[in-house]
FIVOKE-124524 format. One record per atom (N, C-alpha, C): residue in one letter; x, y, z negated. Coordinates in steps of 0.05 Angstrom, whole numbers, plus 5000, padded with zeros to 4 digits. Layout:
<recs>
AXYZ...
</recs>
This chain:
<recs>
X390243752316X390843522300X393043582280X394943652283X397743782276X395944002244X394444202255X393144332236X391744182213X390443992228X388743862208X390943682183X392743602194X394043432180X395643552164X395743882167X397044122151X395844132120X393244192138X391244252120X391244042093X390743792110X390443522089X392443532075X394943522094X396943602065X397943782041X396243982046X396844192026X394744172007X391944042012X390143991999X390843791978X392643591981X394343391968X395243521944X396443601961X399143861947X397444001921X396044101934X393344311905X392544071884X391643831894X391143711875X392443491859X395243461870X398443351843X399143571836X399143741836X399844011823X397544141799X395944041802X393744191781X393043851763X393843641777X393243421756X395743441738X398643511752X400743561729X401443781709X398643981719X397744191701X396644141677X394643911688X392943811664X393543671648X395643451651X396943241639X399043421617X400343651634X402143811616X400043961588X398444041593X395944151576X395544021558X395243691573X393843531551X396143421527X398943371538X401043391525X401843611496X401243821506X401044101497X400244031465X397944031479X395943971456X395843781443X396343621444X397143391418X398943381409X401343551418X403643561398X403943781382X401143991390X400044171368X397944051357X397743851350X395843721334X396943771305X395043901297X395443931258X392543761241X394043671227X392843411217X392643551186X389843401161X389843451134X392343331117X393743471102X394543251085X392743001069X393742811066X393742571052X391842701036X393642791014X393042790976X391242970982X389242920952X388243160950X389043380916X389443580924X389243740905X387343890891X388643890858X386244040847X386844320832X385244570841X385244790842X383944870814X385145030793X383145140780X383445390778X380945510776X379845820772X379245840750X381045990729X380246110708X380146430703X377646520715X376646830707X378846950679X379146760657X380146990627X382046990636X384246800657X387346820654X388146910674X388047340669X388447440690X391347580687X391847590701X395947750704X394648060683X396548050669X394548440664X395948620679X397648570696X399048810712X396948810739X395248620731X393848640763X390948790754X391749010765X390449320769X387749370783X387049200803X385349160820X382448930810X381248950782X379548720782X377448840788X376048600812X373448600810X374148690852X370848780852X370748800886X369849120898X371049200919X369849350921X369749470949X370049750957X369549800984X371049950998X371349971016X373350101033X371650351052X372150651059X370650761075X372950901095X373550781109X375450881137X373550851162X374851001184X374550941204X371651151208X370851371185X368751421190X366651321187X366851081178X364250951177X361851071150X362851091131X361551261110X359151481118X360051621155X358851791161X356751641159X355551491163X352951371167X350851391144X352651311122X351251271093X350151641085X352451771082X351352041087X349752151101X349652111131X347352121148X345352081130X345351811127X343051681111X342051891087X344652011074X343352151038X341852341055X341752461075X341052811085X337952691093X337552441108X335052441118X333052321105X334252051085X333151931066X333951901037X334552151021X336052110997X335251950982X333451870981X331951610951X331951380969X332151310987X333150990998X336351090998X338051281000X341851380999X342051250979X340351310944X340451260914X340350980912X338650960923X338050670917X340050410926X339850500947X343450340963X345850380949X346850630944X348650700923X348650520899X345850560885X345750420859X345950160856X344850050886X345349660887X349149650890X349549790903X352649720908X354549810883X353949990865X355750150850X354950090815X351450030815X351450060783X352549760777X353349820750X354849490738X352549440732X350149570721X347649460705X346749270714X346249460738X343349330763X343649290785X345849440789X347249250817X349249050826X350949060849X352848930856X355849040836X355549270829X357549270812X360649350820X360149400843X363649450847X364849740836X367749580833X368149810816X371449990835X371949930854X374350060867X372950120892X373750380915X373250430931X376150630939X375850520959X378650610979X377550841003X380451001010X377951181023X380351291051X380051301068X381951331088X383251581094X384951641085X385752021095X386052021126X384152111137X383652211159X386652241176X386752261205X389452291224X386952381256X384152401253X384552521278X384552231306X385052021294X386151851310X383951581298X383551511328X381451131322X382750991324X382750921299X385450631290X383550391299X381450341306X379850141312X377250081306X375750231298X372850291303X371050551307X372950741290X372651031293X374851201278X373751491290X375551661274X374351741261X377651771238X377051901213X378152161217X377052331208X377652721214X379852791189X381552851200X384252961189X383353121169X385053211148X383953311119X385853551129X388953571137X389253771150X390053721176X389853921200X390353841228X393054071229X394354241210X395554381217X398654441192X400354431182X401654471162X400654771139X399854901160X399355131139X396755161145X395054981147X392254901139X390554831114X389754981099X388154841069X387454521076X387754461063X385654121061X383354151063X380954001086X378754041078X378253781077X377053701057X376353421047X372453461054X371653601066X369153541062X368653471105X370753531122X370753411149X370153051154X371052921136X370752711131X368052571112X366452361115X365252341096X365352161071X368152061067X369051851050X369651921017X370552181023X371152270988X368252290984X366152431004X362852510993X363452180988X362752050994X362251740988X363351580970X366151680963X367251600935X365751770912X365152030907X363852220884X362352110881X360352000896X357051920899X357351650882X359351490892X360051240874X360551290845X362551570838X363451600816X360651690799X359351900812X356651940798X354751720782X355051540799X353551230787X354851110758X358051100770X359450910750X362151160754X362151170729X364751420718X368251300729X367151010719X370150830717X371150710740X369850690764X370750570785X372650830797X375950610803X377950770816X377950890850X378651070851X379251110877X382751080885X381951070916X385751070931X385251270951X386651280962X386351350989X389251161001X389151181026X390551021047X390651201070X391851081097X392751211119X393450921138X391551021173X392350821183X394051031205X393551291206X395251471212X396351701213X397151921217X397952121203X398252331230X396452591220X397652771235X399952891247X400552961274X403352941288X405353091274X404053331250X406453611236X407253391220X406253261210X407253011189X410052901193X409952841219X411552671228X414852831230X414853051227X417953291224X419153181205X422053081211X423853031197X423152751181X421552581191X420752351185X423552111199X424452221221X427152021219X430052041211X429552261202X432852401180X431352311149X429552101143X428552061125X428252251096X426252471120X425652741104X421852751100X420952641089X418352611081X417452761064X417153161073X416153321060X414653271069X413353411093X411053431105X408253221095X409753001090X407752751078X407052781066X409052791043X407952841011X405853111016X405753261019X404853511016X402153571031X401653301053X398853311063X397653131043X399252931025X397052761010X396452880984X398953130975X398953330947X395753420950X396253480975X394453790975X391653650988X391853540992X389653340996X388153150971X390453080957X389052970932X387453240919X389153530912X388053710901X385653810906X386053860938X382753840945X380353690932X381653450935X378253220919X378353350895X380053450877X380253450859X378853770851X378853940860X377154200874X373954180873X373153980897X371753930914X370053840890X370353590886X369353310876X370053290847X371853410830X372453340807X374153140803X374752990816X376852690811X379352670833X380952510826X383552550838X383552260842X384952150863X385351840869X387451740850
</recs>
């Protein structure tokens, strides 16, 4: 009897404790209640009135993470559907038109979907820009349309990089993206 009446009471117990769970929850939440403003505002878009220091017009594509490998895949097994994709995405004529493409300098390392293959893995390593398939995938763009810019970017950087990076000594840096730009520029004819 003694047990039973344990029991009953702790069963109590479980259930004022999870109703002042809920009540706290429900509290929670309505004093994170975000509400519309009132007024309404009016927005206008005017395409001619553009900043001219803003460098970036129009849309375009990004190839990190390796993903590019795919599209290349694609030029080796199907080159005239590769062209054709290319040409929807890149010609101003007849296609989508973009005109910037960004391109990831490789680190060796999956920043979050894949890796991108390091351009060098070593300090006194040449650049090879062709381990990666993103510069092939920027040229291939440039082949279509002359004028669309390239970048490159970094979501990380090989470990020789990192020497003398907290005595805020950033040779090593400069000198993987020097010699790395020079590469494309070798390789591919264009420089970011």
């Amino acid at each position: 009897m003694v047990n039973e009446m344990k029991r009953y009471s702790t069963y109590w117990l479980y259930i004022v404790i999870s109703l002042i769970m809920i009540a706290l929850l429900v509290l929670m939440m309505a004093a994170n209640e975000s509400r519309a403003e009132d007024g309404t505002r009016t927005i206008v878009i005017d395409g001619t009135d553009v900043d001219e220091y803003n460098r970036f017009k129009g849309f375009g594509t990004v190839s990190a993470n390796n993903t590019s490998r795919l599209m290349i895949d694609y030029k080796e097994e199907h080159p005239d559907q590769y062209w054709e994709i290319m040409h929807q995405l890149f010609d101003p004529n007849t296609g989508a038109g973009l005109v910037h493409v960004k391109v990831e300098l490789g680190a060796d390392v999956d920043s979050s979907s894949g890796t991108e293959p390091a351009t060098m893995r070593y300090a006194d390593e040449p650049a090879n820009v062709l381990r990666g398939a993103g510069f092939q995938f920027a040229a291939d763009a440039k082949s279509i349309n002359p004028h669309i810019t390239t970048e490159i970017l970094r979501w990380g950087e090989p470990r020789w990089t990192w020497e003398g990076v907290a005595n805020q000594e950033y040779e090593n840096r400069y000198q993987w993206f020097k010699q790395t730009i020079d590469a494309v520029y070798e390789e591919f004819g264009f420089s970011s």
